[in-house]
Every structure is written in C-alpha cells, then in structure tokens.
N, C-alpha and C positions, 0 to 999 in steps of 0.2 A: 357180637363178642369179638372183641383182638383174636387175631391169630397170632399167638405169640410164637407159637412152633415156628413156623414159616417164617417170621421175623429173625428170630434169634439164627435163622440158618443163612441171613443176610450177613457176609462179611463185612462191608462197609458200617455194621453201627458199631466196632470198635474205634471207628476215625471219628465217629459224633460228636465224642465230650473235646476233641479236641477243634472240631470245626468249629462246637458255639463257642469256645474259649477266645478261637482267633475272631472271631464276628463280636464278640462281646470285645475285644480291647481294641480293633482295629477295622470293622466297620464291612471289610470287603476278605472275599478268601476265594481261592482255586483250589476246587477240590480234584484231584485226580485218583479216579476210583474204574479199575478195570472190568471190561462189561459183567454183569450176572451179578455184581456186590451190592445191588440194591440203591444206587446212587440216585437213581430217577423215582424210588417209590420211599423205600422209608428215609431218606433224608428230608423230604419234607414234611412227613408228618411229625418227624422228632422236632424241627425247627417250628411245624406249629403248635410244638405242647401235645399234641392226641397219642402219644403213648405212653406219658407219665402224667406228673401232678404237675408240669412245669409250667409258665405262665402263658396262657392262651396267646395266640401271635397269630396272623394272617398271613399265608404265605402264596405267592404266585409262582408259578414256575412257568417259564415261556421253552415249547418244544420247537422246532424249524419246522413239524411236519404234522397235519391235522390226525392223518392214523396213529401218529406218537404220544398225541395228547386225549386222544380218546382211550387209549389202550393204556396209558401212565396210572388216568383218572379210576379205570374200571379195576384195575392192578389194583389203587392206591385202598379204594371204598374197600374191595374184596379182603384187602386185607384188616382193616377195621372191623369187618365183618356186617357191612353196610350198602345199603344200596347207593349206585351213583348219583351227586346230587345233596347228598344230605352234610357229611362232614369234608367231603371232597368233590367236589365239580369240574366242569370243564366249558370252556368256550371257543370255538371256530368258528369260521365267517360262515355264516349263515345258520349255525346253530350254538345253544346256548342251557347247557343244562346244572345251574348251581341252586342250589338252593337257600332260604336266607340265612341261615349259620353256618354255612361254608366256611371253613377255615384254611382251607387248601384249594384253589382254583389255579387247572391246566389250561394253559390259550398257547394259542400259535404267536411267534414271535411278529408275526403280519396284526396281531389283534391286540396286541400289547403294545405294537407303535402306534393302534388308532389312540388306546387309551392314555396314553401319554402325551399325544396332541392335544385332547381334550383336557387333560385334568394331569399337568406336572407334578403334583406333590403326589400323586397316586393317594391319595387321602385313605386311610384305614390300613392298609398294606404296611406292613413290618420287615418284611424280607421279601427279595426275589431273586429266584432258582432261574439262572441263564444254563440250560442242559444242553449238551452236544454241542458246546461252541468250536472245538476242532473242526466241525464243518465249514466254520469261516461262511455263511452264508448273510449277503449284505443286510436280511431284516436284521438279524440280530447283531452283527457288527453297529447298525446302527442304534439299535434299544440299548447295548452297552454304551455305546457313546451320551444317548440323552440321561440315561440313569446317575453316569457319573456325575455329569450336569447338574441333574437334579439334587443329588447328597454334596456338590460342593456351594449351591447357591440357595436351596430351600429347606431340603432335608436333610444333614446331616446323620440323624439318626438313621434312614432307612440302610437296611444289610444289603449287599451283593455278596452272591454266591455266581462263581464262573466255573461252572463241572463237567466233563468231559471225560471220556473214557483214556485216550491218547489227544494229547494233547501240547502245543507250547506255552509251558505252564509260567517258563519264568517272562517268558513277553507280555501274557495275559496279567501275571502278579506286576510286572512292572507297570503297564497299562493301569491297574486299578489302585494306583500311589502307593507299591510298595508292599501288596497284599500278601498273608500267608500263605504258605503254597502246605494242602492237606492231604497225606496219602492215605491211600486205600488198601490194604491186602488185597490180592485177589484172589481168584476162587481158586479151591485145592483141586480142581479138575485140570488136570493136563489133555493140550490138544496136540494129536501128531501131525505133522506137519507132512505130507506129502507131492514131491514134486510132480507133474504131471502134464509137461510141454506135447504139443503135438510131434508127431512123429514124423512128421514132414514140413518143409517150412509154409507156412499162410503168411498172407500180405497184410501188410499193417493199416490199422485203422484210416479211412479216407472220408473225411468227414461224418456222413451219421453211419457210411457204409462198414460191414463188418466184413469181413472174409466169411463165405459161407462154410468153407471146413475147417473154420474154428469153430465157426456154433455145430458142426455136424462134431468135431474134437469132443468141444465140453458135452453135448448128449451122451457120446460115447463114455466118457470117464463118471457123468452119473448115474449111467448103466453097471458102470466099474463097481461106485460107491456103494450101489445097491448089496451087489453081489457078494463084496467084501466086508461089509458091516451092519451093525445092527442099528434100529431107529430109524427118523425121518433125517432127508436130505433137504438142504438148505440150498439152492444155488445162486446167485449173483450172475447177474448178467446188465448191460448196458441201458438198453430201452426195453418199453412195449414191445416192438416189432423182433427184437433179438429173442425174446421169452417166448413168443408166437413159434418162431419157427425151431428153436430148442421144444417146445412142448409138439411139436409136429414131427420131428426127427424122434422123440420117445415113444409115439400112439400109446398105448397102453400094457402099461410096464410091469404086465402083471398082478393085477391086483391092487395096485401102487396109484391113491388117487391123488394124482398131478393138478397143482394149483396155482395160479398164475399172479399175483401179488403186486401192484404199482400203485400209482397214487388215483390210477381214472378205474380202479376196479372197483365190482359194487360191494357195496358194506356187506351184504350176506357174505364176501369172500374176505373182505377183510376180517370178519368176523370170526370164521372157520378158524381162520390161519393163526389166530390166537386163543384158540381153543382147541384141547387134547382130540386128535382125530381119533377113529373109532378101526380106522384102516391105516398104514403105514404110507407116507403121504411123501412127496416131492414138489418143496414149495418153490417156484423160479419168482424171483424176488430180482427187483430193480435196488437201491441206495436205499429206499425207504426201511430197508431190512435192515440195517446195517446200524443203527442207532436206538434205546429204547425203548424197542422190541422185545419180545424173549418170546418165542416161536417155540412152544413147547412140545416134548418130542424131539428134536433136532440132537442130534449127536455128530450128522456129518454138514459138512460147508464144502462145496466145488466153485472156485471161486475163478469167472472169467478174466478175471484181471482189469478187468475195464468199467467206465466209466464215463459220463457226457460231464460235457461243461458248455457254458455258453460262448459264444465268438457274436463282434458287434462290427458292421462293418458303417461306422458314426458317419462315413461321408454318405452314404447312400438310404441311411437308416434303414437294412438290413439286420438282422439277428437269426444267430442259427445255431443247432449243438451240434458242438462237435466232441465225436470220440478219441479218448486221452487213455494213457495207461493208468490205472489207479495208483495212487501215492502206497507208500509203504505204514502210515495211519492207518488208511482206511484199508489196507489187508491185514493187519492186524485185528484192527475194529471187527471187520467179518468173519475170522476165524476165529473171534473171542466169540460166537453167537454156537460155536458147537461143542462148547466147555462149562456153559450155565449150568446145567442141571445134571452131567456126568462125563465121565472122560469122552473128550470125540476126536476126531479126524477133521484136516481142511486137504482139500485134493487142490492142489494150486497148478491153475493151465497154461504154467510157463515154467523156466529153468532157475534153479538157481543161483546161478550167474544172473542173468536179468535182473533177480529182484534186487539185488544190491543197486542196480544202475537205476531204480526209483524214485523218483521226487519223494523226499522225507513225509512231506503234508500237501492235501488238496489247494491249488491258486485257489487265494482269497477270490471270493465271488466278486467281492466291489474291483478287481483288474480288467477283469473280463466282462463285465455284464453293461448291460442299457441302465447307465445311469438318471432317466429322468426321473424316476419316480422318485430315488433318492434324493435327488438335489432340491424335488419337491417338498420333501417332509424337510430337509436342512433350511430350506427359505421359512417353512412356516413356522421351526423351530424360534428363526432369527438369527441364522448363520449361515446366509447363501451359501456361499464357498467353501462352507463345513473345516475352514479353518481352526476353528476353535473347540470342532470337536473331537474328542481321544481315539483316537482310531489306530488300533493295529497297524494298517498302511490306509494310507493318503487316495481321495479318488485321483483315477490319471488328468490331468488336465484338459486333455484332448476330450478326454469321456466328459467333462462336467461343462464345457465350451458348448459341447453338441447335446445335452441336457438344456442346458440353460436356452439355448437357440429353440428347442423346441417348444420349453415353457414361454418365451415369450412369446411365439406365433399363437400360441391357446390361451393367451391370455390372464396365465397364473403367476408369473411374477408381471415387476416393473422395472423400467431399465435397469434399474439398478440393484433388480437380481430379486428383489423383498416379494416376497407373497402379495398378492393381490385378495379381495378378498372372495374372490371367484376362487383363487388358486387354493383358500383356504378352503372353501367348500368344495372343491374338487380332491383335497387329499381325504378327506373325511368320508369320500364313498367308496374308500376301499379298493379303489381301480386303479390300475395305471392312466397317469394323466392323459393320455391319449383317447382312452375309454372314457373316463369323468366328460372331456370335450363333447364326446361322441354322444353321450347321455343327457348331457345339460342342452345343448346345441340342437339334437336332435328331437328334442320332447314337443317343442312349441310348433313343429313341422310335421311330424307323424305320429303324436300324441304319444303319452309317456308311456301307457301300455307295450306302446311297440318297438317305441324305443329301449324298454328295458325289457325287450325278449332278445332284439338285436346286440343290444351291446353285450348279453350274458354269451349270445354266438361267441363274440369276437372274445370273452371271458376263456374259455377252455378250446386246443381244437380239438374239433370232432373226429370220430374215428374215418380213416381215411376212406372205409365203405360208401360212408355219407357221400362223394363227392364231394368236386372243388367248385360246384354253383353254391354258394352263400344261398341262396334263396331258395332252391329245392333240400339243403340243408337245415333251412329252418321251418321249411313246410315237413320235412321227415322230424324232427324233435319233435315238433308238435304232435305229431300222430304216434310217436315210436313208446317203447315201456324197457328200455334198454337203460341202462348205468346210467350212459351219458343224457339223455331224455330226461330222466329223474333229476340228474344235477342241472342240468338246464333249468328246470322249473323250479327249483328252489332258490338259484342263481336270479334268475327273472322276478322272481317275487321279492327277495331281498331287495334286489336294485329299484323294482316301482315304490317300495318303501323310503330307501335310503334317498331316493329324489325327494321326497316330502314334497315341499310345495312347487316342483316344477309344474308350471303351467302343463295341461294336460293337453291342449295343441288342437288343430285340426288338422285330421290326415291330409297333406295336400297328394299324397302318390298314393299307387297301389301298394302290397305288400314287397312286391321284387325291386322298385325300385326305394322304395321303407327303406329298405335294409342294406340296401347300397350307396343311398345318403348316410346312413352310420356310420359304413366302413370308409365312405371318403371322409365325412369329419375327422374320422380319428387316422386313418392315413392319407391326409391328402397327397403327401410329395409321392405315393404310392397310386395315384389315381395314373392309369395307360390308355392309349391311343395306340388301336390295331394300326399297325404297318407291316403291311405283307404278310409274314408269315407268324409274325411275332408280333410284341407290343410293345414299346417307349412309353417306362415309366415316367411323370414328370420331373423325378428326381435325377433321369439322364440315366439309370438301368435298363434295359433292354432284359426284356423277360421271356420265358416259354410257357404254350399252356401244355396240359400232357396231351397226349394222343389220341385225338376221339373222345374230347373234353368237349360238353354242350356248347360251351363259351365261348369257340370258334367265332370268328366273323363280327363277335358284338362289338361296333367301332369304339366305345369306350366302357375301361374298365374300371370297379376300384376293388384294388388286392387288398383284401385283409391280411393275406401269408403268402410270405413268401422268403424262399429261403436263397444264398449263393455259394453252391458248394466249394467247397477249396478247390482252389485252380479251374475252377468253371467260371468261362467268359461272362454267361447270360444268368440272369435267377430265374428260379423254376415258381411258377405258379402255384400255391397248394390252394390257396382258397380265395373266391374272387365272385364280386356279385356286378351285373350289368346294371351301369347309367347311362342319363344322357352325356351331350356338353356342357345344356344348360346348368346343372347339377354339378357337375368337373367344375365347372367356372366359380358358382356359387361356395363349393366347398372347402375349394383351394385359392379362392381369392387374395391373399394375402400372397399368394404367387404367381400372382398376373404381373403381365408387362407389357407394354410400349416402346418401342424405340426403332430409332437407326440399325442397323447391321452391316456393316461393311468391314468385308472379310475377303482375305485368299480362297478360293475354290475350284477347281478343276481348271486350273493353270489360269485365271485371271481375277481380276478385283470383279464382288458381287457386292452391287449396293443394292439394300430392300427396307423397306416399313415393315417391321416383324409385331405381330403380336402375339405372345408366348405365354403356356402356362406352365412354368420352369422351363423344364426342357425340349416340351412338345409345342411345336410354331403351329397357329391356329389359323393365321390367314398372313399370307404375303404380299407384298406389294411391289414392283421395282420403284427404286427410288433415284429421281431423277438429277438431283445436284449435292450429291452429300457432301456432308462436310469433311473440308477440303485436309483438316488433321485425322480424319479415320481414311480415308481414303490411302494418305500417306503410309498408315499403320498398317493398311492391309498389303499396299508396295514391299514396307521391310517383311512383312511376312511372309510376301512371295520372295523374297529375295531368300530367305534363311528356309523354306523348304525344298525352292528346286536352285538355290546358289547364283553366284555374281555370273553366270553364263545366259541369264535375258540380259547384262548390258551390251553394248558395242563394243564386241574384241577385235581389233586389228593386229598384226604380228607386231607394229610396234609397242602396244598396250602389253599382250603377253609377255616380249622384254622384259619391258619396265619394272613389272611385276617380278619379273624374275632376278633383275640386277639388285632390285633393294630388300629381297630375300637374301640375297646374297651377301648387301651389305648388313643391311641386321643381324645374321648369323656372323660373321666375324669383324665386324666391328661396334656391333650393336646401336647404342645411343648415340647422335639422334633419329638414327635412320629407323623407319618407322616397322611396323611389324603388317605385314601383307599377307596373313596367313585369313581362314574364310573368318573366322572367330574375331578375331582383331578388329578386322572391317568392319565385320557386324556391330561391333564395340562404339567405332567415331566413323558411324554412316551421316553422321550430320557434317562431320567436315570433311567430310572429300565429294558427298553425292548434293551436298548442294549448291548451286537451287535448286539444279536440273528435278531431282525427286518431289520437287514441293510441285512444280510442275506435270509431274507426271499422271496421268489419271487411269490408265491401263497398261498391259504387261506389253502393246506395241510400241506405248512409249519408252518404256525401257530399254526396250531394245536401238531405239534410237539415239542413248546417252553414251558418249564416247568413253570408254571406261580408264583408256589410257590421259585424256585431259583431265578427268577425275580424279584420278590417281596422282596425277602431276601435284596435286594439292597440301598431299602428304609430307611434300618433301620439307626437307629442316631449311626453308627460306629467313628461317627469323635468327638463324645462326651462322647464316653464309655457306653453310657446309652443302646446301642444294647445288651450289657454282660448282661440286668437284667431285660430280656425279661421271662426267665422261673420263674424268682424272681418276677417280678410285674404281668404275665399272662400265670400261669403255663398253662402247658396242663391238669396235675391232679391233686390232691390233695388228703392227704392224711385221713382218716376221724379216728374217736377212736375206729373202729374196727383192724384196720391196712390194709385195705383195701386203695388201690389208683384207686381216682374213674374221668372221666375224664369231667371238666368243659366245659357246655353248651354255648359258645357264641354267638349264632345266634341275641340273643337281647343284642345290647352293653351297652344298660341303665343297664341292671341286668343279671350277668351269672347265670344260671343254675345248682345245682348241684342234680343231681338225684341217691338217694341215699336208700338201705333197710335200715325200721326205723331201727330196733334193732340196728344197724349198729353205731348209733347215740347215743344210749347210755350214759348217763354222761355228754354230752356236753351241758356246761351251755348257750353258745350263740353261733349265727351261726357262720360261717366262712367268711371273708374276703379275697378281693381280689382288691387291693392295694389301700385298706382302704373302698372299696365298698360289703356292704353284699351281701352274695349269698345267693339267693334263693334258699331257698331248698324244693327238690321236695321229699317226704318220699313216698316208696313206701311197698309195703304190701311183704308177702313171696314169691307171687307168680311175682313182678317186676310190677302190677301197681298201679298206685298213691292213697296215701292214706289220704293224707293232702298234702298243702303248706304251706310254711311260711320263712320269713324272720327274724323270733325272737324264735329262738329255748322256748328259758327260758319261754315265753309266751306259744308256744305250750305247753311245758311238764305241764305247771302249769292249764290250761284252756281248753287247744282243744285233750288232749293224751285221759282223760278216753271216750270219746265221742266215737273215734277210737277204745281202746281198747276192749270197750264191743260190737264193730260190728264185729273187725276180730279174738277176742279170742276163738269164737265157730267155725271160718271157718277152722281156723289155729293153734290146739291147740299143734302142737309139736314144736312150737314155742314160747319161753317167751315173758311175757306180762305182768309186775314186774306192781307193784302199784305205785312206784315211780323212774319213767326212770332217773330221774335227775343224779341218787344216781348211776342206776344198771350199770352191767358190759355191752360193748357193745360186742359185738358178729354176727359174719353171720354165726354161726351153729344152729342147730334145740336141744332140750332140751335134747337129746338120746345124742347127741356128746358133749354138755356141761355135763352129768354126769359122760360121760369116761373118 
C-alpha cells in the first residue's frame, strides 16, 4: 500500500505538475529541489505514473554513487509499500535487482553509459532522471552529453530531467537547448548555521595530508555537538584515513555508537546508516553523505570543510587526490542533510570570512581527472575528440592528447582516434582501459581465472594493512572475510563473466609473478628497475618504496599505485608486484628501443649503442664512430651547459669580444650581438668548420675563439674595415703615449691613464661618439681621480689632487693650471734635460 502520509510531507510534489508540464512541451527540464524535498524518490515514481492513474512510463534515474542508488531504490519501493525489485529496482556493477515490471530502475551513472554503448535508443525507457549533477562528475557529464545525442538524432521523444539540490541551473537549462528551469520549496526546517574555526591556526591541506589538529579540532567540536544538541551527528570529513583517525581521537563517546561511512565500507554499515539507530549515533561520512542520502536521525552536520579531488600528472601518467577546500554548493549540500526531518544545526570548522572566499561549485571532474576512459567511450560513441558532444566544459586538450596516446598503445582506437574493435570490447567490460588491456592481454598467459582475480586487485586499492606486495595482497583477499575480500570476489567473478569468450590460457608463471604480468600490461610505462636505493620507472619517474617494504632488492618492478605528492621530487610506491626483465620487455614492448646516443656528460661527448625500455637503459655499448651530426649536437650542448670557456681564449679574443659588445650596445646594427644566447643562436656561423671537426671537449679547446669570432663581423657591408676606427684597441693620449682601452663595461670604456699624461686636454676622449672614462692615475700607476669630463676635473677636482700627491711625488710636475701645461710621462730631472 502507498504511503501517502510520508508522500504528501514531501515538499517537492508541489513542483510535479509543473515539471511534467515543462517535459510534456519541451522535452528536457532542471529541476532544482533543496535536499529533504523528495526530489530523488518521489519525482520519479510520479514521472512513472505509480502514484496516480497517469499513463504508465519507465523511468531511469542514473545516481554518481552505488550507496545512492541502492538507498534511492529501497526509499522509493518502501514508499510504494513494496518490496525492492518489484515496481522499483536497481542496478550497480556487479549487481542487479529489478524485476520484470519495473517501472522505475536506479543505476550508477557508470552503468548507464555501459547501456547506452550497447543500445542508443535506450529502447522502452520514456524518461531519465540525471540526480546530483552539481557534482559535475565526468560519468555523468558524459551520459548527458550522449542523451542529448540521442533525443536530437533518434529519439526525440525521450524526456531529460537534470536535478540537483544546488546547482548551475541556468548552464545545465542552457546545455539541454533552452530547458525549463523547475523550482522546489524546500523544507520548513531551518538549519543554524554555526561558526566553528580552530582556535589556533593549522596548516593547510598538502596533498592527501591533513593537519593532524584539525581532525584533533573537528573530534573536538563533535564532542561540542554532542553535548549541545539533540539527535545524531552527521560529520564530513576528506577520506577513509581522516574518518579513521577522527573516530580514534573520540573512543567511545558515551554511549554514542560511532560509524564510519565511505564507499569501501561494508553493506552491513552502510545499511545501519540508513536505518533509524536504536542508540544515538555519530556518522563520519566522506562525500558519499552529502547527496541522496537521508541518514535518519541526523539533526546535527560538523562539517570539515574539505574535500579530495583528483590531480593527473599526463606526462608521467601519474594520478593522485588531492585535498581542496570544499566549494560553497557542496557546504550547503551538507548542511541541508541536518534539516530533512527537523530543525538542525551545521558546526562549520572554519570562519566566516573564509567561507565567503570559496569556489561557488566543485572543478568539473572532466579538468582534473585521467581522461582515458572517456575519450574511450567518445571514440566508440564516434566522436573521438568529443567535439560534437554538449558538454558543460570541453576536455583539456593536453588531457585528451595523453588519453588518446594511451589508447593507441592498447590498441583501442586507430590512428585516427576511431574505436578499434578491440577498443569496443574493452569499453564494454566496465574497466578502465588500462585494466580491459590487463584482462584481455592477460587471460591467454595465466588463464582467465586469474587474470580476472588480478585485474579485480588493480580494480579497488586495498586497505593499506594489506601491504604494498600485490602478490601477498592477493594471497590475503583470497584467505580474508573482511569488506574488501568480499568485494574482491564478486569483482572477480563479474570480470571472469564479463571476459566471455577470452581464451582461458595456460598458466605460463606462478601466481606472484600472474599478477605482476597484469600490473605491467596495464601499467607498463610504470614497470621500475631497482637502482640503488630506489627505482626508475620506465616512464623517467624515480620512485620510493616505504621502509622495510618486502620489495626491497627485487631488480624489477611493476607498480600498480603510485602516487607524486605535491612538491615531492620522487613518487611513493603504494602498491607493486615483482617481475622478471623478460616479462618488463614483453609487457612494455611497444617501448623498446635501439639506437645511437650521443650526448654531453660529465664534461665530455658519450657515444654508446643504448638499448632502452623508456627510460631505463638495459644494456650499453660504447660506440665507436658515431655519427658525425650527433656528435656535433652533443659539442653545442656541451657548449650551452658549461659555456663558450672549452674554446681557445686568448686576451686578444676576449677584446674582440668585448669591443663589439661595445659596438652593438651603442651602435647596434650591423655589429653583431656577442652575448652567451646570441652565440648560441648563429653557432653555425662563426664555429664553423672548426666544430664539425670537432669530436671531444679537448678538441674545443683547441679552436681559436677570437678567429671565430672574427667571422661575425659585418664583412658584407664594409663596416668590418672600421672596427679599429670605431673600437680601437688604444688610443693615443697628449703625451704621445698609446694607452690601451678598458672594455669590460660596454656602457663606458675605460681608459687608465698617468695624470700628467693628460695635460692640455681640454675634454675627454671619445670612442665612436661615447666618452671615455678616465681613470687618472698617480706616478706611481694608482688611481687618483675619475672622471668623464676632463675640463671639469682640471677646473674643480685637480687642486684637491694636487696638494695630496705634490708632497708624495715632488719630482713630478704639478703645474697650477693643467689645462694650459705641457703633458709629459717624464719626471722634472728629464723635462729640464
């Protein structure tokens, strides 16, 4: 029997006649309905007819998250007054409970793009319910993109429904051509809003790392909530590990039974947690809480603020979460979870200043995330480059480049981006294409059995208890009766299914190295070579294992996981199973090489026969006549790391160098530019031939740098002829002395000169229209004044001079007025002779 009680206290079915009114003229609509209004359970059984006379309809609704759509589904029957399965089902990967009059079937938005690969019209289906799309999470960015698709080339009749508690409604109604945008009341329960920052500052998120007295902070303030309100406490927190050590800072909170809520918890808990507890309960909940839930009981929310996201680092194919602050959606979102069922509280564990300075909404998942799998299901759609499909935002280019790079090494598209039809059967098992590789690849070698226990490993990671040996990880699943053990085996069983007819193989290895063939198929550029202390991935990462890890010593690895925390040099090993070479070679063959090498290294030219697997060199050779253009190439590179000081510098090359600095800065063209960069620039025309000759770093030093250089000069203008005319070497002064110009600073030359020497000379000297500096020096050669304005010294700065060094220096003239006197570099005994 209907619960119509319990219905009719759902705010949202005032929005109903108006949602099927806009789906009845216009095909698509965004409903925005705040959490607790009923939006996830009876909007679709009104859309399928089951609470009136209205005409029967089939409705699908796709959730982001499998606890969402089992708990939607058991919500939805319960309110029919039905068991699950009969008027409302539900489907997740690996299970499957609808029965054949189903009218309303839940699936994960992951299970809805398989069905849509297979069968575009969705054949029987009348409506489908996209829930929680504010989450921005790539499967269902993508299911709306093929849907649209679908209603604009096959079925025009089928309805879209895009609902979401917070949400951007008018991008989503723009996106689906213009759709009605439907509002919801929401529920008459007001939530207070309490600020609740730590009282001291903590450090901000550093990759998965939290500050340990922030989580010691939020235990404290859900100690707080305890004490000051009635009901169950809802709390939010980042990951597994954050929720571990928050439920360890509360032990036992009186009576108060503490539950720990994520996506790898076992169904006995996730079950509780949606069902009225019998004790007063404190749920620490990851994201999974925050959507299409209703955790009943709940009056308070202590919300950490935080959040993971993914980070991809595409050149090294790396992936890792990292901790963000949560958008100001998604604390809303959670504080709407203690307002469903009666007035509640949110204890918020930051300021209210901060929250203002919040990202509005969660980064769309497709910015941030490993785009292969996507760009897999857009090739098999028949839109490589996902061009043509409606997408909120566009993948990043870089991200669909290093996609597509990966699909072709597995062999799932063709050059030219299209599905293969390998590629087709590898998106149909449900896997990330890597895994599909690892599964199909691997069956005909260690027989399908075991390749689909293997590839379920590399499916979830296991709890960090397990270890980072792959292989005594898979020997513990097999033996264990723990969550994860459980999901492993129903993972494994699916997948020996979902192979169908792969060839079931002969085990060619034992079980340790089974399953380390798996992890290389599916990560080869992740396959390592111990060195030293560490290991070189082939992909050119350098990695660590942790400390007093069994793994030690084994010469080659293949990482299943591994992660590169922010601003850390090396990635950390989480999980890694031991191979041979042979197997490295075999796995990652499409990253073998051959060749030459000739390269700069520890200051001279290294010629070798390299054979490499990516990054890691497998055996070397020297090589005895390489070719004479790499050779060259490794010359300029020793030249550009330790500089033009291997060639032959004589003082009159440094000159050179320094006079047509000189001229290039104040006269510029055509005088060439001699700076290291420049060089670097036209080393073909000043260093050759000499460098084409050259074959190690003692021949360089044998090339004259200053005849080299001479090469530069504007000979094809004539203007080289008037290089001693615009930047002599010396010059002549009024003693008759020729004395030679300083150019080490090209702004101002130098000319260091005995006063007396200067004599007469009413203004300094020039040098091709720039004053020289002149450095006057005393009798005995050091400096006695500077100046760039002779006439000025003689007239201002001489007597100053004169009466310090005429008592030092008296057989030297010291005339009263230099302007006038004769100049001279003899002493007063040789001017009387």
């Amino acid at each position: 029997m209907i619960r119509r009680d319990a219905l009719d206290r759902l705010p949202v079915r005032s929005a109903v006649p108006a949602l099927a009114a806009a789906l009845g003229e216009h095909g698509t609509a965004v409903l925005c309905a705040p959490p607790g209004t009923g939006k996830t359970t009876l909007v679709p059984l009104a859309l399928a007819g089951l609470l009136d006379a209205g005409p029967a309809r089939r409705v699908v609704v796709a959730e982001p998250r499998r606890i969402a759509a089992r708990a939607a589904a058991r919500r939805m029957a319960w309110l029919l007054g039905e068991k699950t399965g009969e008027s409302v089902g539900y489907t997740v990967r690996g299970e499957r409970v609808v029965g054949r009059h189903a009218r309303v079937e839940v699936v994960t938005t992951g299970v809805l793009l398989q069905r849509l690969q297979r069968d575009q019209e969705l054949a029987g289906v009348d409506v489908v319910v996209l829930d929680e799309v504010h989450e921005r999470h790539l499967d269902a960015d993508t299911v709306a993109a093929f849907l649209l698709d679908v209603r604009q080339t096959l079925r025009p009749e089928l309805e879209l429904v895009a609902a979401s508690a917070t949400t951007d409604a008018e991008g989503w109604a723009r996106l689906l051509g213009g759709a009605p945008v439907v509002e919801a009341e929401g529920v008459s329960y007001p939530v207070e809003v309490v600020w609740a920052p730590p009282t001291r500052p903590v450090r901000p998120p550093h990759g998965t790392r939290v500050d340990p007295a922030l989580l010691a902070h939020v235990a404290s303030v859900v100690r707080r909530a305890l004490a000051e309100c009635e009901g169950d406490v809802l709390c939010f927190l980042p990951g597994v590990g954050e929720i571990a050590r928050v439920a360890g800072h509360l032990g036992d909170p009186g009576g108060t039974e503490v539950l720990q809520v994520h996506g790898r918890a076992p169904a006995a808990v996730q079950e509780a947690v949606l069902s009225p507890g019998s004790a007063r309960r404190v749920v620490l909940a990851t994201a999974v809480a925050e959507s299409s839930l209703t955790v009943p009981g709940v009056r308070v929310v202590v919300d950490s603020g935080l959040a993971r996201e993914p980070r991809v680092d595409h050149a090294r194919g790396l992936s890792a979460l990292t901790t963000v602050r949560a958008s100001q959606a998604a604390g809303r979102q959670r504080a709407g979870r203690a307002g469903r069922e009666a007035p509640g509280r949110v204890y918020r564990c930051w300021s209210e200043a901060e929250d203002a300075r919040l990202p509005r909404f969660p980064a769309p998942e497709i910015r941030l995330a490993d785009l292969t799998a996507f760009a897999l299901q857009a090739a098999c759609w028949g839109d490589p480059d996902a061009s043509g499909l409606a997408l909120l935002d566009a993948p990043p280019p870089g991200a669909m480049a290093a996609a597509r790079s990966v699909l072709t090494a597995v062999g799932a598209v063709d050059a030219a981006g299209r599905a293969t039809e390998r590629g087709v059967r590898m998106s149909r098992l449900g896997l990330h294409p890597r895994l599909a590789r690892a599964l199909l690849d691997a069956a005909p070698r260690v027989g399908a059995e075991r390749a689909a226990e293997a590839v379920a490993l590399l499916s979830e990671e296991a709890p960090r208890e397990y270890g980072d040996d792959l292989a005594a990880v898979w020997r513990a699943a097999r033996r264990g009766g723990d969550a994860y053990a459980t999901r492993w085996r129903e993972e494994a069983r699916r997948l020996r299914a979902a192979a169908g007819d792969a060839p079931a193989g002969a085990a060619e290895v034992g079980d340790d190295l089974a399953v380390g063939l798996v992890a290389a198929l599916a990560f080869p550029e992740r396959l390592a070579r111990a060195d030293g202390g560490s290991c070189l991935m082939v992909n050119g990462t350098r990695a660590e294992l942790r400390e007093g890890s069994g793994l030690r010593g084994a010469p080659w690895l293949a990482v299943a996981v591994a992660d590169r925390p922010v601003g850390a040099g090396h990635a950390r090993v989480g999980l890694a199973a031991v191979v041979d070479e042979d197997m490295a070679r075999r796995a990652a063959a499409a990253l073998h090489s051959t060749g030459e090498e000739v390269h700069w290294a520890d200051g001279d030219v290294v010629a070798r026969s390299v054979e490499r697997l990516g990054a890691v060199e497998l055996v070397a050779r020297p090589l005895r006549d390489p070719e004479p253009a790499l050779v060259r190439q490794a010359l300029v590179e020793g030249l550009r790391q330790e500089g033009f000081g291997l060639l032959r510098w004589s003082p009159q090359a440094h000159l050179l160098r320094q006079r047509l600095a000189f001229l290039r800065l104040h006269l510029g063209e055509p005088w060439p530019d001699v700076r290291d960069d420049a060089l670097h620039a036209r080393v073909d025309e000043w260093l050759e031939p000499e460098l084409s000759r050259a074959r190690r770093r003692a021949d360089l030093a044998r090339i004259d740098a200053g005849q080299a250089l001479a090469r530069l000069l504007p000979w094809s203008t004539g203007q080289a002829a008037r290089l001693d005319e615009l930047a002599p070497e010396r010059i002549t002064v009024p003693s008759g002395s020729t004395i030679r110009i300083d150019y080490a600073d090209p702004e101002r030359p130098v000319l260091a000169v005995k006063l007396q020497e200067m004599f007469g000379l009413q203004s300094s000297p020039e040098i091709a229209g720039v004053p020289v500096v002149v450095h006057l020096l005393s009798p005995a050669g050091r400096p006695a004044a500077v100046t760039a304005d002779l006439a000025s010294f003689w007239r201002d700065g001489y007597r100053a001079v004169r009466a310090e060094l005429r008592g030092r220096y008296p057989k030297h003239p010291w005339p009263e007025d230099p302007a006038s006197a004769e100049p001279t570099r003899h002493t007063n005994a040789r001017l009387k002779r």
